[in-house]
C-alpha positions as CSV (number, residue, x, y, z in Angstrom):
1,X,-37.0,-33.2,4.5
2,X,-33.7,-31.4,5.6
3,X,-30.6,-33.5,3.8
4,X,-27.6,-34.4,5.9
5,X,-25.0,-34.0,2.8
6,X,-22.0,-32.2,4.1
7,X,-20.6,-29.2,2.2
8,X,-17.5,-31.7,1.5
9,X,-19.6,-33.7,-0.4
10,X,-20.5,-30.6,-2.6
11,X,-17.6,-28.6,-2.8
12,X,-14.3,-29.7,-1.9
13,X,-13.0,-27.6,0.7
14,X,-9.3,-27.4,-0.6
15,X,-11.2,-25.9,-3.9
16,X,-12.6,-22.5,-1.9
17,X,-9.8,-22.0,0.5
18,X,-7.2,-23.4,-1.4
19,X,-4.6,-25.9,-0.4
20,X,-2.7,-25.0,2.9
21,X,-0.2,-27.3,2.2
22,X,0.8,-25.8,-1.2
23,X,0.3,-22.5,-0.2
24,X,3.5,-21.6,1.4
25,X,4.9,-22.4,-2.5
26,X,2.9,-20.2,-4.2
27,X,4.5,-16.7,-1.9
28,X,6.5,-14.2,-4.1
29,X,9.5,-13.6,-2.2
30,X,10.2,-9.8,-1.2
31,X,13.5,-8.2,-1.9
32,X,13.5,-6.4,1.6
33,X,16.8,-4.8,1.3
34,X,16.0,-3.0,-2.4
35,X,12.8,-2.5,-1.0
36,X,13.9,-0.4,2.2
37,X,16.8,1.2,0.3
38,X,17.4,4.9,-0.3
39,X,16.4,3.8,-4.1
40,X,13.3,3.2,-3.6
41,X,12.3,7.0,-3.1
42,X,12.8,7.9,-6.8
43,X,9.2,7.6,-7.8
44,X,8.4,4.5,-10.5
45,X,11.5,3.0,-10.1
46,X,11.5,-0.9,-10.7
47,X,12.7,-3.0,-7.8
48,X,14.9,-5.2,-9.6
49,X,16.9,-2.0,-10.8
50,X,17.0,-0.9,-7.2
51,X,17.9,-4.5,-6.4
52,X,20.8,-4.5,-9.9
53,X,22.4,-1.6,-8.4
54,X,23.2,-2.4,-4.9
55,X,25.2,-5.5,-6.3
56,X,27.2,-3.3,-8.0
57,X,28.0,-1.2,-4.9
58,X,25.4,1.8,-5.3
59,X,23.5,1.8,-2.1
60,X,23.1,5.8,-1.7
61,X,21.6,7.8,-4.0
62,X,24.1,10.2,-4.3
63,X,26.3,8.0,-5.3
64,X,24.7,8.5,-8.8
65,X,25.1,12.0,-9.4
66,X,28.1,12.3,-12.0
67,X,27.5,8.5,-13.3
68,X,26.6,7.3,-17.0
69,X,23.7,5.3,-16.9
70,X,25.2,2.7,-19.9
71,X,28.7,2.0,-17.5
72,X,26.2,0.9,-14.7
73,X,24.0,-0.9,-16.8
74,X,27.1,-2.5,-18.2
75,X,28.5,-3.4,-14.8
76,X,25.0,-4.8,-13.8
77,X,25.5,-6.7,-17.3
78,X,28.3,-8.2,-15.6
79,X,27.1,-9.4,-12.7
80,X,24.0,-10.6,-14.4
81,X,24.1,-11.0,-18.2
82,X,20.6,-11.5,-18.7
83,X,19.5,-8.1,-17.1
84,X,16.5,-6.7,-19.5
85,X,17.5,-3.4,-21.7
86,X,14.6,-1.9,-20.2
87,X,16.5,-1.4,-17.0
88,X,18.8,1.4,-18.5
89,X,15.5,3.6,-18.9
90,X,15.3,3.1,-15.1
91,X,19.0,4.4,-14.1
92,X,18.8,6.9,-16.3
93,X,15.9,8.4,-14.2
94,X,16.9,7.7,-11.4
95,X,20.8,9.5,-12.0
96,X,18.2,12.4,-13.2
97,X,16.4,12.8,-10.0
98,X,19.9,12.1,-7.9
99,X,21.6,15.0,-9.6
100,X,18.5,17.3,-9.6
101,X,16.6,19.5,-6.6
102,X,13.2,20.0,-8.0
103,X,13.0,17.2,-10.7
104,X,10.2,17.8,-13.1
105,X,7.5,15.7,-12.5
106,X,7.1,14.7,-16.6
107,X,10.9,13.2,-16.6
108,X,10.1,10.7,-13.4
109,X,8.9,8.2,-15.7
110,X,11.0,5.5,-17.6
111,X,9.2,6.2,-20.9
112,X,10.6,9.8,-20.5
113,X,14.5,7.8,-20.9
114,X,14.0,5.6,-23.7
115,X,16.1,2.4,-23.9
């Protein structure tokens, strides 16, 4: 005998395709614009720091060479006082590869910079 129990009656559907109505909520919203910036092309480099320094004004990458990493940090500090200390590892690479032409591949990490 075949039974006539629908696969609702089972398994709620919601619980293998999730809830549509919820599901809008649960998208991370992309930061487009630190995304798609020039910042973006030093390799590793977190989003948020890409994101912390063009609300300071830094939109180029050039416009690191010759800047201290901590006076960046402590203008992003400004703008956002809970910014993470890991971020300063982050500038610091990325002043490095602004200000060099053949950056060595070992330095274009954050754990290279320290906090």
């Amino acid at each position: 005998m075949i039974s006539t129990m629908a696969i609702n009656d089972i398994i709620p559907l919601d619980a293998l395709f999730g809830d549509k109505k919820n599901l809008s909520k649960k998208k991370k919203k992309v930061d487009r614009v630190a995304l798609t910036s020039p910042m973006m092309r030093v390799p590793r480099l977190d989003i948020q720091v890409a994101r912390d320094l063009i609300d300071i004004g830094v939109e180029e990458l050039y416009e690191l060479e010759g800047r201290a990493a901590e006076s960046l940090f402590e203008e992003i500090k400004k703008v956002r006082p809970d910014t993470p200390d890991y971020r300063l590892a982050h500038i610091r690479m990325a002043i490095y590869f602004a200000e060099t032409d053949t950056p060595d591949p070992q330095k274009l990490h954050p754990c290279e910079w320290g906090n």
